[in-house]
C-alpha positions in Angstrom: -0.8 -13.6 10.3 -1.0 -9.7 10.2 1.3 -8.0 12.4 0.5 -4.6 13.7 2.9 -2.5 11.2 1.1 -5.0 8.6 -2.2 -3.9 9.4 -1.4 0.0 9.7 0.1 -0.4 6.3 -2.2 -1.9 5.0 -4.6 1.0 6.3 -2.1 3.9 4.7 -2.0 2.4 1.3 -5.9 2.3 1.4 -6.3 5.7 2.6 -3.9 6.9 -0.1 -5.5 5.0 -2.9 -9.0 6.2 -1.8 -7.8 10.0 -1.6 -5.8 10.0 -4.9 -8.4 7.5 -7.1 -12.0 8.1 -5.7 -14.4 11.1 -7.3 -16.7 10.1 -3.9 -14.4 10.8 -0.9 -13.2 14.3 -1.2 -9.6 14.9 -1.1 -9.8 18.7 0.1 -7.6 19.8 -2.8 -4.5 17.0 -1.8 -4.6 15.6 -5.3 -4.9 18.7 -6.8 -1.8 19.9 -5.2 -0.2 16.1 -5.6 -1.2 16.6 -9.1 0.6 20.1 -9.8 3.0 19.1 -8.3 4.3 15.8 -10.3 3.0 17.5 -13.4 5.7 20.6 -13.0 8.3 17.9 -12.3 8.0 15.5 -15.5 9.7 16.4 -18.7 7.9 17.4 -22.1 8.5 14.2 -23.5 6.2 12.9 -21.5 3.7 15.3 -21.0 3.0 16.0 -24.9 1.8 12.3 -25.7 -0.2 12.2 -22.6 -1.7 15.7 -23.5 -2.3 14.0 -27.3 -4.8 11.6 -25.9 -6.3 13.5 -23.1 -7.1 16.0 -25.8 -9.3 13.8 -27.6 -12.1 13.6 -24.7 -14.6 16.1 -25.8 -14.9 17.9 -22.1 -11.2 18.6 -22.4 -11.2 19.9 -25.5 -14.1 22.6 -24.4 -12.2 23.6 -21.8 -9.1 24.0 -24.1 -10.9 26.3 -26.2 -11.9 28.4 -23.4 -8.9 29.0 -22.4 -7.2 30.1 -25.2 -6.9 33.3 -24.6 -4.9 32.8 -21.1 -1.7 32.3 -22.4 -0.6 31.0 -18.7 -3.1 28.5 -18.6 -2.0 26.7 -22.0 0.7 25.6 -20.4 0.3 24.4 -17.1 -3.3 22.6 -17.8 -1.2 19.8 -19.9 0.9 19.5 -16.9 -2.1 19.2 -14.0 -4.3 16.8 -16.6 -0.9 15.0 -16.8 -0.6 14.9 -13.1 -3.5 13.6 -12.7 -3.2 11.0 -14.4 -0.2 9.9 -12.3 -2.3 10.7 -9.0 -4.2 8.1 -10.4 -1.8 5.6 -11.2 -0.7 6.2 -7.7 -3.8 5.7 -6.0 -4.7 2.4 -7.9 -1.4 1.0 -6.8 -1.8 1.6 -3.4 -5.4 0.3 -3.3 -3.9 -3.1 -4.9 -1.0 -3.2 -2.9 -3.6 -2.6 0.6 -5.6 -5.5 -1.3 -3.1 -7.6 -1.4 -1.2 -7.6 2.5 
C-alpha cells in the first residue's frame, strides 16, 4: 500500500520527468536554465565527446555554422546541447522511478 509521502513522491518525480523530458508540456524556460546550468558545471572531458556526436545531427550542425562568427556562442552552445542532454537523463529517470513506486 501507498502511503501519503509515497504518493506525493511519486507525483514530484512525474512532474520532474514531464518538465525536463517532454517537447509537449512547456517548461517556461526551467530546463533551459537546468540545462545551462549543469552544462557550465561539467568538465571538457566530458563535454567534447558529447559535442562529437551531437555535432553529427544535421540541424545542429546548421546552427553551428551560423554561429560562427559569435565567438561567445562557440563555446557555451557545446555546454547547453550537453546540458541538455543531462536534463534529459534526468527527466527519464524520474519518470521510471514515479513508474515504478
Amino acid at each position: 500500500m501507498i502511503t501519503d509521502f509515497g504518493l506525493k513522491l511519486k507525483y514530484i518525480l512525474l512532474v520532474i520527468g514531464l518538465l525536463f523530458s517532454n517537447f509537449i508540456i512547456p517548461d517556461f524556460g526551467l530546463q533551459l536554465g537546468v540545462s545551462f546550468l549543469i552544462g557550465m558545471i561539467l568538465p571538457d572531458r566530458i563535454i567534447e565527446p558529447i559535442d562529437n556526436i551531437l555535432r553529427k545531427i544535421p540541424p545542429i550542425r546548421f546552427f553551428e555554422r551560423k554561429m560562427r562568427k559569435h565567438k561567445k556562442f562557440k563555446h557555451i552552445f557545446p555546454r547547453i546541447l550537453a546540458g541538455y542532454l543531462f536534463t534529459y537523463i534526468i527527466g527519464w529517470t524520474c519518470l521510471i522511478l514515479a513508474y515504478l513506486l
